[in-house]
C-alpha positions, 0 to 999 in steps of 0.5 A: 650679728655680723656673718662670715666671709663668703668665699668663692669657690674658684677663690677658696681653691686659688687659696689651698691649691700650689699656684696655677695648678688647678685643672677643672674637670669640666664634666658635661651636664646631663640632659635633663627634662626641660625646666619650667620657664621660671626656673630657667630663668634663675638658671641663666641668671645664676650662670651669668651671675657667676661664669659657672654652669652649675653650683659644683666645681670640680677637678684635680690641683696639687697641694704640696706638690701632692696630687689631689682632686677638688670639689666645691660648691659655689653659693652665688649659684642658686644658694650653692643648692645641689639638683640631678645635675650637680649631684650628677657631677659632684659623684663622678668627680668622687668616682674618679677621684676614687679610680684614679687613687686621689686624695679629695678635698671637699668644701661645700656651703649650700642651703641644701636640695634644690627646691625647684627640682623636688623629690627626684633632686632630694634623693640625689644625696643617697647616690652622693653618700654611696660615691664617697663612703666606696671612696673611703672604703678604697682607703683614701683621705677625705678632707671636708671644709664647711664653709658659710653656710652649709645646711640640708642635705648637703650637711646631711650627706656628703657634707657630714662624712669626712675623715677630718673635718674642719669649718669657717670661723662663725660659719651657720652649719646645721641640717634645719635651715634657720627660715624653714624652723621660723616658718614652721614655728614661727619662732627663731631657731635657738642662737649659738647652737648651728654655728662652727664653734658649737659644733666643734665643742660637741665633737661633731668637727674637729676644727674651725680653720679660718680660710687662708690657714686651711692650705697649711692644715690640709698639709698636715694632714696629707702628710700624715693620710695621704699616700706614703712611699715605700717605709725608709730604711729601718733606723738605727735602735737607739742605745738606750732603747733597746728590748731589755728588762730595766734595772730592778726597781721596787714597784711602789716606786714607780707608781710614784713617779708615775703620779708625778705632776712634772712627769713628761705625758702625752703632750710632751711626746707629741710635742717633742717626738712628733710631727705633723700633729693634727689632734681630732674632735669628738666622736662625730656623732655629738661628744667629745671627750678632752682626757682621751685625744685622736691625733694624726702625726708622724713619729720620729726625731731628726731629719728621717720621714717619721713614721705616719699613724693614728695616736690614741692617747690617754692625757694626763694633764687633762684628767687632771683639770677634767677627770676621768674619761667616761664611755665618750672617750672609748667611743671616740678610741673607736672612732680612732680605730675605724680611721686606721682600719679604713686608711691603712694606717699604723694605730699608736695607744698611749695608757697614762691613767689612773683609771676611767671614771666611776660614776652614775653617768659613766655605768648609764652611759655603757662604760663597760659595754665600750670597753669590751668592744674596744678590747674586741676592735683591737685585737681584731684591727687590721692595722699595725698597732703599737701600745705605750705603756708612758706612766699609770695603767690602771683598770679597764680604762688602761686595758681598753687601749691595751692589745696590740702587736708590740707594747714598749712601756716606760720604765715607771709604766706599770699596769695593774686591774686597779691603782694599788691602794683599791686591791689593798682596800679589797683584800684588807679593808685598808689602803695602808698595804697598797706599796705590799700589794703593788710589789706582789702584783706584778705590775712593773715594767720589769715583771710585765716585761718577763711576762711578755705583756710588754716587748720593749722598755724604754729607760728613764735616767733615772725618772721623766719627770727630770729629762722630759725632753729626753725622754720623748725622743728616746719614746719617739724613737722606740715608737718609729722603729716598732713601727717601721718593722710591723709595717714590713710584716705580712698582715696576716702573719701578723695578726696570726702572731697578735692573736695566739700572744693574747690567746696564750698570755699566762699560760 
């Protein structure tokens, strides 16, 4: 089996960085004890070998004409391995990324801690974690790319806390170097299981990048996560988009239309009303779920910014060829939630669902228990949130994604405690009255709309599944202006007015 490229760290950073703008950091290595003379020797070797004094490069370049600061192990020193004095250099390049308010692009490829140095290099990553977890929490992107290979501590450290990370195609990626697990067993580790496609199938990466395509996904997602100007000027509201009940319509019949395999979904919207889409992977903990999907994008039509949010969206296709989503997919909503809390983005729901699966696995696997802690995320989230109401909101699977400050819903939205035929069958033994119990129900755009469960419906001439394109840029374009007004309010008027709207709802 052929292994992947290696790529140099000087090279990898000519790749993504604009042209000639990459300044190196240069910070002094740390005065250390004196290494045995063996040791030394690899070091004089590594450092002729590679015109590096150490195994990080670090430093500040732009992307995009964006200023973002760097950090890249480099294998040809020493196995790409991190001692004191990397791990010294690689946490003050995070601190002064931090300090100075940078975006950081991480890559590493490394076979771990460095063995020479023993114990006091292994505890190096605790003092790594801390530099980049307080980074995160100062609300600032970091991008991880795992190139060939990457294992150990590096894998286990800084290595494993990206808010997006993506790897090298076929690239050998795992906490358990490959030798190590045959000395230890003397038996070959399990093939297939530590490479990037695996990985990326589990939910633990969210994508596999070949090098020369990274500087153009790093765009996208800079242009989503990193820092924004002041919001545009508010958009005109769309004709057709304005906060006003529809026309009557009886609500079997958008029940109908919402099950329409033509109708327009989650795709459709991010494809037509959206740019700088980046759909996430998994939870980062080892599930994925296809029928719920994390997207970073920027809603919006036409030449104007868009507005920049974390999309969490139920699709309709994909509960089609998968079926219902199970307690992964609120786990991996959650993971949506902690990205917008902890960068201060907008966060976007999108309900289309005919309910979350029901089954032996969904119950053991803590599906309720995941849909009240999302119902407590959302209302508690700091981040301004809007809720789509685009076709079927049926049980707790649509309520899970539910509370926000403002709800816009489709006219053929509805929302219901289950799809019509269940509470038939409930209250008469029989599926045969679901049109009558949806009509009492209250569950269509117009009644939700009255009950100021939704603020705002958006048309549909006279249904999506005829004008898809249409219809997602009216939806786009209701999307950007509730956006682009939660983001001038003050946030704790706001939450102050989201929780006494879920507090008094139906009273």
């Amino acid at each position: 089996m052929s292994h992947p490229e290696r790529v140099r760290a000087l090279d990898l950073i000519d790749r993504v960085l604009d042209p000639g703008s990459f300044r190196a950091w240069n910070d002094p290595l740390p005065t250390l004890a004196a290494p045995d003379p063996d040791y030394a020797a690899e070091l004089a070797a590594a450092r002729e070998r590679t015109g590096l004094d150490e195994a990080l490069v670090t430093g500040e370049g732009r992307i995009h004409a964006r200023r973002v600061a760097v950090v890249a192990c480099e294998f040809d020193f020493l196995a790409g391995s991190i001692g004191v004095a990397g791990a010294e250099r690689l946490t003050l390049a995070v601190e002064r990324a931090t300090a100075e308010g940078l975006p950081l692009v991480a890559s590493p490829t490394s076979g771990g801690t460095r063995m020479q140095e023993g114990t006091v290099a292994f505890l190096q990553m605790v003092k790594i974690s801390a530099a980049v977890a307080a980074h995160r929490a100062a609300g600032l992107p970091y991008l991880v790319y795992l190139r060939h290979p990457t294992t150990g501590g590096v894998f286990a450290s800084w290595g494993s806390l990206g808010h997006v990370t993506a790897a090298q195609p076929g690239a050998l990626i795992g906490f358990l170097g490959p030798r190590v697990y045959q000395a230890l067993h003397d038996r070959p580790f399990p093939g297939g299981v530590q490479v990037a496609e695996n990985l990326y199938e589990h939910g633990l990466i969210d994508a596999v990048v070949p090098p020369e395509e990274l500087r153009r996904a790093v765009i996208r997602v800079l242009d989503v996560l990193g820092p924004d100007t002041a919001p545009p000027a508010p958009p005109e509201p769309a004709a057709e988009a304005v906060a006003e009940p529809p026309p009557d319509v009886p609500a079997w019949t958008s029940v109908r239309r919402s099950r329409d395999p033509r109708r327009p979904g989650l795709r459709t919207l991010l494809r037509h009303g959206a740019r700088s889409v980046t759909p996430l992977r998994g939870t980062g903990e080892g599930e994925s779920e296809p029928a719920l999907r994390l997207v970073l994008a920027r809603f919006g039509v036409g030449a104007g910014p868009g507005a920049p949010c974390v999309v969490l969206g139920q699709d309709r296709t994909r509960q089609s060829e998968h079926g219902p989503f199970g307690p992964a997919g609120l786990r991996q909503a959650r993971r949506g939630m902690r990205l917008a809390a902890e960068l201060g983005l907008p966060l976007v729901t999108v309900v289309d669902t005919a309910g979350a699966a029901l089954s032996p696995e969904a119950e053991e696997g803590g599906l309720a228990g995941e849909i009240a802690r999302c119902l407590a995320e959302l209302v508690l989230l700091p981040a301004p949130t809007v809720c789509l109401l685009l076709g079927q909101g049926s049980g707790g699977g649509a309520l899970a994604l539910l509370p926000a400050d403002r709800v816009v819903c489709a006219r053929h939205g509805w929302l219901s405690p289950l799809p019509p035929e269940g509470a038939s069958a409930i209250l008469y033994r029989t599926t045969d009255r679901a049109a009558e119990i949806a009509g009492r129900q209250g569950i269509r755009a117009a009644d939700l709309h009255r009950d100021a469960i939704v603020d705002r419906v958006v048309p549909e001439h006279p249904d999506a599944a005829t004008e898809p394109v249409a219809f997602a840029h009216r939806v786009a374009e209701a999307l950007r202006e509730e956006l682009h007004t939660l983001r001038t309010m003050n946030t704790e008027h706001r939450l102050a007015i989201r929780h006494s709207r879920y507090r008094k709802l139906g009273l």
